[in-house]
C-alpha positions in Angstrom: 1.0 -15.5 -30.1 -1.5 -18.1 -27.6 -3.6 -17.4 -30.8 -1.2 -18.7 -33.6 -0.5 -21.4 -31.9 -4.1 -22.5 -31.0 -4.6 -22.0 -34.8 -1.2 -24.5 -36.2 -2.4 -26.8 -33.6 -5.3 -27.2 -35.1 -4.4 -28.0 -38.5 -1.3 -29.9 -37.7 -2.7 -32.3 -34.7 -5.2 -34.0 -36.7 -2.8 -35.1 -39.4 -0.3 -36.4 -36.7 -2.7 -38.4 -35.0 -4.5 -40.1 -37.8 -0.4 -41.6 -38.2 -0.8 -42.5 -34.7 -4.0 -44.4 -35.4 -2.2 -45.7 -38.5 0.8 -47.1 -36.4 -1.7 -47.9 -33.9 -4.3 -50.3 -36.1 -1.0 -51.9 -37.7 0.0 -53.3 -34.4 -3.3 -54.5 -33.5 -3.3 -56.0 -37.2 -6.1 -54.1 -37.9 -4.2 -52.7 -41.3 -1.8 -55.7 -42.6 1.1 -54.8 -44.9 -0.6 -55.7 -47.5 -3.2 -53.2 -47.4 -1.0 -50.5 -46.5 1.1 -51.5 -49.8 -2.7 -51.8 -51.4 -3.5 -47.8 -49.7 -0.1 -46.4 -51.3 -0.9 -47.5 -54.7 -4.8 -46.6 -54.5 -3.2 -43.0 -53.4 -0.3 -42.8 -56.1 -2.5 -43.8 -59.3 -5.8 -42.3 -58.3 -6.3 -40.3 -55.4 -3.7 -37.2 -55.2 -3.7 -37.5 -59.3 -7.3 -36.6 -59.0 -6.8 -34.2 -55.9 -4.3 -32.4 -57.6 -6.7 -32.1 -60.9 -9.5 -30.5 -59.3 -7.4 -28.3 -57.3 -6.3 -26.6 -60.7 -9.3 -27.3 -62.6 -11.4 -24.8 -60.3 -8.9 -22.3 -60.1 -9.6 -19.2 -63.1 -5.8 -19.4 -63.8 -6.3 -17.0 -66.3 -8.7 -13.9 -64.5 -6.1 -14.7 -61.2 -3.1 -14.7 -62.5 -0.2 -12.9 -60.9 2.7 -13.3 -62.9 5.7 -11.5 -60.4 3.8 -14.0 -57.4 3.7 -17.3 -60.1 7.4 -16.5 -60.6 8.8 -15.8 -57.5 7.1 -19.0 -56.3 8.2 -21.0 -58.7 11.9 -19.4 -58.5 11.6 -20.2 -54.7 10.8 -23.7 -55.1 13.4 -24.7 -58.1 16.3 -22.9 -56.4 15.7 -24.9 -53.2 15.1 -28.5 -55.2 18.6 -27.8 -56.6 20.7 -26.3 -53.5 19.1 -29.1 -51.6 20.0 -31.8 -54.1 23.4 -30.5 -55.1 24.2 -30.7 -51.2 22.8 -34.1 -50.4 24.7 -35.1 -53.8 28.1 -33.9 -52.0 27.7 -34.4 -48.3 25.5 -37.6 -47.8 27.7 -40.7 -47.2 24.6 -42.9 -47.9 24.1 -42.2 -51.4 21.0 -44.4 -51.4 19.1 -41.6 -49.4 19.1 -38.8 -51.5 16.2 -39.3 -52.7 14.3 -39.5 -50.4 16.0 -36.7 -47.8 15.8 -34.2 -50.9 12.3 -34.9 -51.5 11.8 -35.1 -47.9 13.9 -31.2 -47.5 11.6 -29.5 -50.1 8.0 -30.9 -50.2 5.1 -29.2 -49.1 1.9 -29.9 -48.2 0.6 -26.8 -50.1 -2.0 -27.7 -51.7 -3.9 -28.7 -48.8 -2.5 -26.5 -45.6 -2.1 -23.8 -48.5 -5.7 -23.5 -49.1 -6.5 -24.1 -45.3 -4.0 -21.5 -44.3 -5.0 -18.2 -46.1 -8.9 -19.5 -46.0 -8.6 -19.4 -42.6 -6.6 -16.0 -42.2 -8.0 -14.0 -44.4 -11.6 -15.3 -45.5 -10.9 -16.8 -48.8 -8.2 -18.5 -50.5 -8.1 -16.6 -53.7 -4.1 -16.8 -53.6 -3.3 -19.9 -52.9 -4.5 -21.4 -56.0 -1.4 -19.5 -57.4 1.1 -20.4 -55.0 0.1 -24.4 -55.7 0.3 -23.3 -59.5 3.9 -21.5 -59.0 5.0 -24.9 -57.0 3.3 -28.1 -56.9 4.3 -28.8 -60.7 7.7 -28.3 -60.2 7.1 -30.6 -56.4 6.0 -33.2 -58.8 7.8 -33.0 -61.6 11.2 -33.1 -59.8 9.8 -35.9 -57.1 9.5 -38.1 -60.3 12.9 -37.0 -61.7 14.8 -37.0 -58.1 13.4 -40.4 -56.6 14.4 -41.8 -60.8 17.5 -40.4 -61.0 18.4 -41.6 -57.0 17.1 -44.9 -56.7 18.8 -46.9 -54.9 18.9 -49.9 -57.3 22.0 -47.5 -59.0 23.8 -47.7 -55.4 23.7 -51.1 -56.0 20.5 -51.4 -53.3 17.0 -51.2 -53.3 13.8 -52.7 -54.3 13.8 -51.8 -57.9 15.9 -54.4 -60.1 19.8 -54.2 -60.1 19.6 -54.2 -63.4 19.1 -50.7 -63.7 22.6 -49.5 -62.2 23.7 -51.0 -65.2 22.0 -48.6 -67.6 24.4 -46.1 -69.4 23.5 -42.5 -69.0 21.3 -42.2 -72.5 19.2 -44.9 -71.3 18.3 -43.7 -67.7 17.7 -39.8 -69.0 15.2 -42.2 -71.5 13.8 -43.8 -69.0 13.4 -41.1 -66.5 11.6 -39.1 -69.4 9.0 -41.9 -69.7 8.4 -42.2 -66.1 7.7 -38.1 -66.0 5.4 -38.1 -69.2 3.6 -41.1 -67.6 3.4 -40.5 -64.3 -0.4 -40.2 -63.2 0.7 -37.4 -60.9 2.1 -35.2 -63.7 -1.0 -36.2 -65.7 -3.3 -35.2 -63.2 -1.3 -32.0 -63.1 -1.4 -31.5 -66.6 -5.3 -31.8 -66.9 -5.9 -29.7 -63.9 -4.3 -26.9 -65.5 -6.0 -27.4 -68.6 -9.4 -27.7 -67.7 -8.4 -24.5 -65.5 -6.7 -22.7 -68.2 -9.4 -22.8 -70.7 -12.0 -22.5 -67.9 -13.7 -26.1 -69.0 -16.6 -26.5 -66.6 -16.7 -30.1 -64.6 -20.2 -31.5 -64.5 -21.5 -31.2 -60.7 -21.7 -34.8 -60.5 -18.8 -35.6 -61.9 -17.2 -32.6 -59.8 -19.0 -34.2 -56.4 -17.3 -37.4 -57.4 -13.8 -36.0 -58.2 -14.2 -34.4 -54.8 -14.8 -37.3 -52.5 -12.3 -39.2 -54.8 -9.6 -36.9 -53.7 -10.8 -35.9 -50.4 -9.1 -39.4 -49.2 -5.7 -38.7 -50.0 -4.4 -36.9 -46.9 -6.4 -39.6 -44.4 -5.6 -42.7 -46.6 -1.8 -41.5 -46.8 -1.4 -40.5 -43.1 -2.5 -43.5 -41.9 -0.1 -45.8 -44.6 2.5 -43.1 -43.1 1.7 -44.7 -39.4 0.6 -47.8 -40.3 4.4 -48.2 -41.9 6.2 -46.0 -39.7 9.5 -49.0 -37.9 10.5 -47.4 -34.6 13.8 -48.6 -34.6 14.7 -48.2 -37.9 13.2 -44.5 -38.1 15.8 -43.6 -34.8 18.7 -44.9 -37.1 17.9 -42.0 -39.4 17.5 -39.4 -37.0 20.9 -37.3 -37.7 19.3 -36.8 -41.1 15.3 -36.4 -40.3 16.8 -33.6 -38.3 18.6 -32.1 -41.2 15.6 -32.2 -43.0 13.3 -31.2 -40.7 15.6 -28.2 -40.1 15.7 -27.4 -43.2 12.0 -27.9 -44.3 10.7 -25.7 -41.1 13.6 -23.4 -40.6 16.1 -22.6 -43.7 13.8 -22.1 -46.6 11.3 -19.5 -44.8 14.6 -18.0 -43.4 15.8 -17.0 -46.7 12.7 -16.7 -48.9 10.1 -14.6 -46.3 12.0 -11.8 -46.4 13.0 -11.7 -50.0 9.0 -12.2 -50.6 8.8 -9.0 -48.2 11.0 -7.1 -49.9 9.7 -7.6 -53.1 6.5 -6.7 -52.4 4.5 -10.0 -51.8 2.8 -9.2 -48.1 -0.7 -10.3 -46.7 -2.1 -13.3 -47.9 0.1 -13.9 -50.6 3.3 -13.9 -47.9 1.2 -16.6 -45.8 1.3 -18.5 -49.1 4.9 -18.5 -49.6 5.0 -19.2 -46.1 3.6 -22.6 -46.4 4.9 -23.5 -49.4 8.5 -23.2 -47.9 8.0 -24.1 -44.2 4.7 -26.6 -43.8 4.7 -30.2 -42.8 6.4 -33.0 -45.7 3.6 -34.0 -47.8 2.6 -37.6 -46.7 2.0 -38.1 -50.5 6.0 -38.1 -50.9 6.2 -41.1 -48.6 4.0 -42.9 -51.3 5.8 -41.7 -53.9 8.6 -42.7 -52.5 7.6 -46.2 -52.1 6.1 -47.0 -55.3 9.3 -45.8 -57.4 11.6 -47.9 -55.1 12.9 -46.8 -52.0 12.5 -47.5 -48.7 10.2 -45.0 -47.2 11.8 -45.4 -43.8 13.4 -41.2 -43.9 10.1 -39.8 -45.8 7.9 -41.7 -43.0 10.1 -40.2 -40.4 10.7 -36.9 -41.8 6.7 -36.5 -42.3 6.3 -37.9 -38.5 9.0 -34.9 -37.3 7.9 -32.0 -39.4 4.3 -32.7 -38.2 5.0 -32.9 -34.9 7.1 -29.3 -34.9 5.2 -27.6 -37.8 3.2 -25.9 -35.1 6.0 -24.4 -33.7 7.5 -23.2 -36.1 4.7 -22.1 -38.1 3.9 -19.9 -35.3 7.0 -18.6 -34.5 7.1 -17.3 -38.6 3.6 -15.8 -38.2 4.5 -14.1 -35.3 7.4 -12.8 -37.1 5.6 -11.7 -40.2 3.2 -9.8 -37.6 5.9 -7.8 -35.8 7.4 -6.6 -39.1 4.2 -5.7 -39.9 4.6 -8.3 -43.4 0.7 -9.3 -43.0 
């Protein structure tokens, strides 16, 4: 057990103290609003479009395809968007935090823990390339439609014009089409699984570049996540960074593991599911949270919490997947 958590430790400390340097160089006005606003966008439009391009672009979707594994993940991660978002819909008296506490319940950071995860475990990470296919679309895809749908310009707040309460229901489904079919997230998505698809090579250079490119998402968000991160605005939300963070770390891997084990999935492909449904809030949802509106206070917070616990909780489901013998 000393061992598991040795090993979460190690991939969860780093990201929570590069937002600690982030807070940290923001007080000592070493990163000005500005250029956190500045980091978001560079993150939104080109980073984490391009991370998420070569992550699918040099996976063989077609030679390591697993359809039940695809499916279930995919099942997993739809079924939670919607419990999650029916709830918050019926049980949040601040309607203007939907958004962001749904996106904030369900988001993973699997494309990058994923790979690090089962790499680590098991020597390669031959799975996980399916568990961010099964997921990460549908992450995306109903981030874009979610944060749309719940901005909090139609509760009459928010940064985005009042105007848009005011639409009628044709004209924000219209809308909220548009922003899916061009948001550079859901392109990146698109061309990742393309170019993996149809096994497209990427020039080395142009791979190389790609690489570093998206290699500066998870620091460049982090430290936007510190460098933004209000103190006493984040303890007002802390009834529902708790519900979150519950949920995120607790709930979902307490009802999908052992339906995965029970099915079937086990070994690497269970440590998949595992951090699809109970890793750390992606700091890329506090970005995208900010650049289609909202406040970003809950999604900092929740990304601080579920960070700081993941660890735990992370270890405590490994060494639960270890007793009943599921790896």
């Amino acid at each position: 057990m000393l061992s598991n958590l040795i090993f979460s430790l190690n991939h969860t400390l780093p990201l929570f103290a590069l937002m600690v340097l982030g807070y940290l160089l923001h007080r000592k006005n070493f990163m000005g609003d500005s250029f956190v606003a500045d980091a978001n966008k560079l993150v939104f439009h080109v980073a984490l479009p391009v991370l998420l391009f070569m992550d699918l672009a040099q996976t063989d979707i077609r030679a390591s395809f697993d359809a039940a594994y695809v499916g279930y993940c995919a099942a997993a991660t739809l079924s939670s968007i919607l419990v999650i978002w029916g709830l918050a819909r019926l049980l949040l008296r601040d309607k203007t935090q939907i958004g962001e506490f749904v996106q904030g319940s369900y988001r993973s950071s699997a494309a990058i823990l994923g790979v690090a995860f089962v790499q680590l475990i098991y020597g390669d990470a031959g799975m996980s390339g399916l568990m961010i296919l099964g997921c990460v679309p549908l992450y995306n895809i109903f981030a874009v439609l979610i944060l749309v749908m719940e901005n909090p310009a139609r509760y009459g707040r928010g940064t985005a014009q009042k105007e848009v309460a005011e639409q009628s229901l044709s004209a924000m489904l219209r809308q909220t089409l548009v922003k899916i079919v061009t948001n550079p997230i859901i392109l990146g998505l698109a061309a990742g699984f393309f170019w993996g698809f149809f096994r497209i090579p990427v020039p080395e250079a142009a791979g190389d570049a790609l690489t570093m490119i998206g290699n500066i998402t998870t620091p460049l968000a982090l430290l936007a996540i510190g460098a933004g991160f209000k103190g006493k605005e984040a303890l007002s939300e802390g009834r529902l960074t708790a519900a979150a963070t519950a949920i995120k770390l607790m709930v979902l891997p307490a009802v999908f593991l052992p339906l995965a084990a029970a099915l079937g999935f086990t070994g690497e492909k269970l440590v998949g599911i595992l951090v699809m449904l109970g890793s750390i809030t992606t700091p890329a949802s506090y970005v995208m949270a900010r650049q289609m509106g909202h406040k970003g206070t809950l999604t900092g917070s929740i990304c601080v919490a579920t960070t700081l616990f993941s660890p735990l909780s992370l270890t405590f489901w490994l060494f639960l997947a270890d007793a009943l013998h599921w790896l």
